[in-house]
N, C-alpha and C positions, 0 to 999 in steps of 0.2 A: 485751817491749814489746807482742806480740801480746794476751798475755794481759790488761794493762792495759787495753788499748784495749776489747776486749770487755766486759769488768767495766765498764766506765765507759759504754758503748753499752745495757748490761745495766739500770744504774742511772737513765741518761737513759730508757730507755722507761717503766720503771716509775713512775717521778715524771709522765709524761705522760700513762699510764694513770689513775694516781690525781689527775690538774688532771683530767683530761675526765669521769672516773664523777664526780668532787664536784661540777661544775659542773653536770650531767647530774641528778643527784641533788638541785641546790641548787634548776635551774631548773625541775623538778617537784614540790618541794614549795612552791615560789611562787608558783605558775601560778595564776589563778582558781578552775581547778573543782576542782584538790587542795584550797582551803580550803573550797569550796563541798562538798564530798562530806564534809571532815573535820565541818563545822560540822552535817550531815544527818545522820552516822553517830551524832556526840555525843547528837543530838538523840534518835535512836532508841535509845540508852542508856540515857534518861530515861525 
């Protein structure tokens, strides 16, 4: 039962690890000046 439990506590953090980097992740590449830097970087492509 011990064992279970842990596996299952194991499996809970890592799904809350990977909610918070995606969100973390989602809400930087959102943000204003990530497209404002993307839109400048494109530019200096050109």
């Amino acid at each position: 039962m011990k064992k279970f439990l842990i596996i299952i506590s194991i499996i809970i953090c890592f799904l809350i690890g990977i909610g918070v980097s995606g969100y973390i992740f989602i809400k930087r590449t959102t943000s204003d000046e990530a497209i404002k830097s993307r839109l400048l970087s494109a530019l200096k492509d050109l």
